[in-house]
C-alpha positions as CSV (number, residue, x, y, z in Angstrom):
1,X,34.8,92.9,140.2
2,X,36.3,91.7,136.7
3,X,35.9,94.2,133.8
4,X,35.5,92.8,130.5
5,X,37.0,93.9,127.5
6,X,33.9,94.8,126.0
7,X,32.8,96.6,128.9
8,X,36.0,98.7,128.8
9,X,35.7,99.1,125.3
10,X,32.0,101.0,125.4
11,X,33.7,103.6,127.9
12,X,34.4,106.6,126.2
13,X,35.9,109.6,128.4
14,X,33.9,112.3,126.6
15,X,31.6,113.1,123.7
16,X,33.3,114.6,120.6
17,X,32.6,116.9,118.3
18,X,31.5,117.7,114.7
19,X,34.5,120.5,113.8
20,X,34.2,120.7,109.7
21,X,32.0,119.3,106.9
22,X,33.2,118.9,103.6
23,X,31.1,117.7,100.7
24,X,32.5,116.7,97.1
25,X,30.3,117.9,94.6
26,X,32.6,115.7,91.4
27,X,35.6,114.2,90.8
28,X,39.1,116.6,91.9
29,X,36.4,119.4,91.9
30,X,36.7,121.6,95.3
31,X,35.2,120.9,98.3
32,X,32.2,122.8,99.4
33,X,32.3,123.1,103.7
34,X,28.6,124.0,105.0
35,X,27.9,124.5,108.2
36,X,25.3,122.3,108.2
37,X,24.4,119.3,106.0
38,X,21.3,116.6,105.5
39,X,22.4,113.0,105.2
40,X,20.1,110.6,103.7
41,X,20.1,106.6,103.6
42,X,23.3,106.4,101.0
43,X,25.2,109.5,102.6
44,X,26.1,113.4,102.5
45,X,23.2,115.1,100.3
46,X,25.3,116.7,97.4
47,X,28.3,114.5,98.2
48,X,29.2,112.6,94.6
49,X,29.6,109.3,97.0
50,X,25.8,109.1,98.1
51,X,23.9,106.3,96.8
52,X,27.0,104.4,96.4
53,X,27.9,101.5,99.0
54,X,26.4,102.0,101.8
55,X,29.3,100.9,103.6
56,X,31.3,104.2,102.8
57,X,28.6,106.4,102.8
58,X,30.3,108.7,105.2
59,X,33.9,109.1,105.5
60,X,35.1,111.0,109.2
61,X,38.7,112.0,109.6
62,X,40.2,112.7,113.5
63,X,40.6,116.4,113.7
64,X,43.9,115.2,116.0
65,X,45.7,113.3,113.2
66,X,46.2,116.6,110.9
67,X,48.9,117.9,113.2
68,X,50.7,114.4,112.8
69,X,49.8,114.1,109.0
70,X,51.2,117.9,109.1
71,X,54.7,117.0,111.0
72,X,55.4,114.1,109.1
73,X,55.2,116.1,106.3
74,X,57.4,119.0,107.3
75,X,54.5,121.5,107.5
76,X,53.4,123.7,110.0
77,X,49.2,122.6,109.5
78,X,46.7,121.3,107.0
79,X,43.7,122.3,105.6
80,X,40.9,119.3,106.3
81,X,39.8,120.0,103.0
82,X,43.1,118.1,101.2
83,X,42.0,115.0,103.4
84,X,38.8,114.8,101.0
85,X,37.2,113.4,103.6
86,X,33.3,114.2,104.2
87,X,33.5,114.6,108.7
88,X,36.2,116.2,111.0
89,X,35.7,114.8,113.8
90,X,37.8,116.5,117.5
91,X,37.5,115.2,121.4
92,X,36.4,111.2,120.6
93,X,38.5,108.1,119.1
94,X,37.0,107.5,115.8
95,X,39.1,104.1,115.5
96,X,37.3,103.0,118.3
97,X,34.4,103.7,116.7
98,X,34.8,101.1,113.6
99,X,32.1,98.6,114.3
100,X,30.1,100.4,116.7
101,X,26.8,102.7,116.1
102,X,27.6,106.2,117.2
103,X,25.5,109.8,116.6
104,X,26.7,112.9,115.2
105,X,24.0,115.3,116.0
106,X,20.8,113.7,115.2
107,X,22.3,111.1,112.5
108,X,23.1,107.3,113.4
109,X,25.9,106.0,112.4
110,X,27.8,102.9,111.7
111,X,31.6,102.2,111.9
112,X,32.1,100.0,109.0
113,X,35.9,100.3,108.6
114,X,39.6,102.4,108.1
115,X,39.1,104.8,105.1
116,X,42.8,103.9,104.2
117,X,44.7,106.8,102.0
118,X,44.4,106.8,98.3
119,X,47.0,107.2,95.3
120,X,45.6,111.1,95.2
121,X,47.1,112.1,99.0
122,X,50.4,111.6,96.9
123,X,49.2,114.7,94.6
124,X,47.1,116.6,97.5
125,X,49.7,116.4,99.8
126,X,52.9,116.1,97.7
127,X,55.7,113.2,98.0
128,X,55.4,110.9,100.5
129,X,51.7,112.0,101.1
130,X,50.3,108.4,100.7
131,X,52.9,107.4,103.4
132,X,52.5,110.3,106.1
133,X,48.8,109.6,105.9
134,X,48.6,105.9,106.4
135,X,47.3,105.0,109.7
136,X,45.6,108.8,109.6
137,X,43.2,108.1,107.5
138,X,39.8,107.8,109.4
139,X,37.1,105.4,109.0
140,X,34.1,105.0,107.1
141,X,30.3,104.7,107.6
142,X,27.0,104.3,107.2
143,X,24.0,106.0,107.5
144,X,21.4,104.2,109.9
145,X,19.1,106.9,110.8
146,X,19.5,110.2,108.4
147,X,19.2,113.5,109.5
148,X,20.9,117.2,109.7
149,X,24.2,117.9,111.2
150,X,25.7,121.0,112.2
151,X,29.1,122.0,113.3
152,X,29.5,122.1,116.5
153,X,27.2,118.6,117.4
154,X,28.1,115.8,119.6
155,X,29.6,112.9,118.4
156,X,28.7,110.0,120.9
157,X,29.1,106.4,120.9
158,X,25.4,104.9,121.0
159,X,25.7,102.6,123.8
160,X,23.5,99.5,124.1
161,X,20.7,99.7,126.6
162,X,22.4,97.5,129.9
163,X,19.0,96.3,131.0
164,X,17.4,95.0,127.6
Protein backbone atom coordinates (compact mmCIF):
# COMPACT_ATOMS: atom_id res chain seq x y z
CA UNK A 1 0.00 0.00 0.00
CA UNK A 2 1.63 3.49 -0.98
CA UNK A 3 0.60 6.36 1.26
CA UNK A 4 0.43 9.62 -0.30
CA UNK A 5 1.62 12.78 1.03
CA UNK A 6 -1.63 14.18 1.19
CA UNK A 7 -3.04 11.23 2.80
CA UNK A 8 -0.38 11.57 5.54
CA UNK A 9 -0.85 15.04 5.76
CA UNK A 10 -4.87 14.82 6.80
CA UNK A 11 -3.70 12.45 9.80
CA UNK A 12 -3.64 14.27 12.82
CA UNK A 13 -2.84 12.19 16.13
CA UNK A 14 -5.35 14.06 18.28
CA UNK A 15 -7.88 16.87 18.51
CA UNK A 16 -6.57 20.02 20.19
CA UNK A 17 -7.86 22.40 22.26
CA UNK A 18 -9.12 25.99 22.67
CA UNK A 19 -6.85 27.05 26.08
CA UNK A 20 -7.30 31.17 26.06
CA UNK A 21 -9.21 33.87 24.12
CA UNK A 22 -8.04 37.10 23.90
CA UNK A 23 -9.90 40.00 22.10
CA UNK A 24 -8.38 43.55 21.32
CA UNK A 25 -10.87 46.04 21.95
CA UNK A 26 -8.14 49.25 20.23
CA UNK A 27 -4.97 49.90 19.38
CA UNK A 28 -2.01 48.96 22.49
CA UNK A 29 -5.22 48.92 24.64
CA UNK A 30 -5.42 45.59 27.02
CA UNK A 31 -6.59 42.51 26.05
CA UNK A 32 -9.91 41.42 27.35
CA UNK A 33 -9.75 37.14 27.84
CA UNK A 34 -13.57 35.77 27.92
CA UNK A 35 -14.29 32.57 28.34
CA UNK A 36 -16.37 32.37 25.65
CA UNK A 37 -16.64 34.47 22.47
CA UNK A 38 -19.13 34.81 19.10
CA UNK A 39 -17.26 35.08 15.85
CA UNK A 40 -19.00 36.40 12.94
CA UNK A 41 -18.12 36.48 9.05
CA UNK A 42 -15.09 39.09 9.50
CA UNK A 43 -13.83 37.67 13.00
CA UNK A 44 -13.83 37.92 16.94
CA UNK A 45 -17.07 40.04 17.91
CA UNK A 46 -15.42 43.02 19.85
CA UNK A 47 -12.00 42.30 18.34
CA UNK A 48 -10.76 45.88 16.59
CA UNK A 49 -9.62 43.42 13.50
CA UNK A 50 -13.23 42.19 12.55
CA UNK A 51 -14.49 43.35 9.33
CA UNK A 52 -11.14 43.75 8.12
CA UNK A 53 -9.55 41.12 5.56
CA UNK A 54 -11.05 38.36 5.87
CA UNK A 55 -7.93 36.52 5.48
CA UNK A 56 -6.76 37.50 9.11
CA UNK A 57 -9.87 37.49 10.62
CA UNK A 58 -8.56 35.17 13.33
CA UNK A 59 -5.13 35.02 14.53
CA UNK A 60 -4.31 31.40 16.73
CA UNK A 61 -1.05 31.12 18.50
CA UNK A 62 0.40 27.29 19.59
CA UNK A 63 0.01 27.20 23.32
CA UNK A 64 3.50 24.99 22.96
CA UNK A 65 5.58 27.77 21.34
CA UNK A 66 5.39 30.22 24.68
CA UNK A 67 7.72 27.96 26.58
CA UNK A 68 10.31 28.34 23.51
CA UNK A 69 9.37 32.09 22.95
CA UNK A 70 9.90 32.17 26.94
CA UNK A 71 13.57 30.30 26.85
CA UNK A 72 14.82 32.20 24.06
CA UNK A 73 14.16 35.04 25.92
CA UNK A 74 15.69 34.12 29.23
CA UNK A 75 12.31 33.96 31.13
CA UNK A 76 10.81 31.48 33.04
CA UNK A 77 7.00 31.82 31.07
CA UNK A 78 4.74 34.21 29.18
CA UNK A 79 1.61 35.59 29.47
CA UNK A 80 -0.49 34.68 25.95
CA UNK A 81 -1.84 37.98 26.34
CA UNK A 82 1.73 39.77 25.15
CA UNK A 83 1.43 37.48 21.96
CA UNK A 84 -1.69 39.84 20.95
CA UNK A 85 -2.96 37.13 19.34
CA UNK A 86 -6.92 36.41 19.33
CA UNK A 87 -6.72 31.94 19.91
CA UNK A 88 -4.29 29.82 22.15
CA UNK A 89 -4.47 26.91 20.75
CA UNK A 90 -2.68 23.33 22.94
CA UNK A 91 -2.60 19.40 21.78
CA UNK A 92 -2.78 20.03 17.55
CA UNK A 93 -0.19 21.53 14.96
CA UNK A 94 -1.52 24.77 13.90
CA UNK A 95 1.16 25.06 11.05
CA UNK A 96 -0.28 22.13 9.66
CA UNK A 97 -3.31 23.70 9.70
CA UNK A 98 -2.43 26.75 7.10
CA UNK A 99 -4.49 25.87 4.19
CA UNK A 100 -6.79 23.51 5.53
CA UNK A 101 -10.47 24.09 7.10
CA UNK A 102 -10.41 23.09 10.72
CA UNK A 103 -13.31 23.67 13.77
CA UNK A 104 -12.86 25.24 17.02
CA UNK A 105 -15.95 24.36 18.76
CA UNK A 106 -18.77 25.10 16.49
CA UNK A 107 -16.74 27.75 14.18
CA UNK A 108 -15.16 26.76 10.67
CA UNK A 109 -12.12 27.85 9.99
CA UNK A 110 -9.67 28.43 7.38
CA UNK A 111 -5.81 28.41 7.47
CA UNK A 112 -4.89 31.26 5.31
CA UNK A 113 -1.22 31.76 6.44
CA UNK A 114 1.93 32.39 9.27
CA UNK A 115 0.86 35.41 11.40
CA UNK A 116 4.56 36.45 11.26
CA UNK A 117 5.78 38.81 14.45
CA UNK A 118 5.44 42.49 14.25
CA UNK A 119 7.77 45.52 15.10
CA UNK A 120 5.61 45.71 18.63
CA UNK A 121 6.95 41.94 20.07
CA UNK A 122 10.20 44.15 20.16
CA UNK A 123 8.27 46.48 22.88
CA UNK A 124 5.90 43.62 24.44
CA UNK A 125 8.60 41.34 24.81
CA UNK A 126 11.68 43.58 25.13
CA UNK A 127 15.04 43.21 22.93
CA UNK A 128 15.37 40.72 20.69
CA UNK A 129 11.51 40.03 20.98
CA UNK A 130 10.85 40.29 17.21
CA UNK A 131 13.74 37.60 16.82
CA UNK A 132 12.72 34.97 19.70
CA UNK A 133 9.30 35.07 18.23
CA UNK A 134 9.92 34.45 14.55
CA UNK A 135 8.85 31.11 13.54
CA UNK A 136 6.38 31.21 16.86
CA UNK A 137 4.19 33.31 15.59
CA UNK A 138 0.96 31.26 14.63
CA UNK A 139 -1.15 31.49 11.73
CA UNK A 140 -4.05 33.33 10.59
CA UNK A 141 -7.70 32.73 9.46
CA UNK A 142 -10.80 33.04 8.40
CA UNK A 143 -14.09 32.62 9.42
CA UNK A 144 -16.25 30.12 7.14
CA UNK A 145 -19.01 29.19 9.33
CA UNK A 146 -19.43 31.71 12.54
CA UNK A 147 -20.34 30.73 15.80
CA UNK A 148 -19.50 30.62 19.73
CA UNK A 149 -16.37 29.25 21.22
CA UNK A 150 -15.57 28.43 24.58
CA UNK A 151 -12.48 27.44 26.36
CA UNK A 152 -12.06 24.22 26.65
CA UNK A 153 -13.44 23.19 22.69
CA UNK A 154 -11.90 20.96 20.22
CA UNK A 155 -9.92 22.05 17.74
CA UNK A 156 -10.07 19.49 14.76
CA UNK A 157 -8.92 19.47 11.31
CA UNK A 158 -12.25 19.14 9.08
CA UNK A 159 -11.35 16.30 7.03
CA UNK A 160 -12.85 15.86 3.46
CA UNK A 161 -15.54 13.27 3.16
CA UNK A 162 -13.38 10.00 1.48
CA UNK A 163 -16.38 8.74 -0.34
CA UNK A 164 -17.77 12.06 -2.04
Amino acid sequence: MTTTLRMLMSQYPRAGRLEWIGLRPARRAALETPDQAELNATGLVGDRYAGRSGKRAVTLIQAEHLPAVAALLGRAGLDPAVMRRNLLVSGINLYALRGERFRVGEVLLEGTGVCDPCSFMEESLGPGGYNAMRGHGGITARVVDPGRIALGDAVAAELEDASA
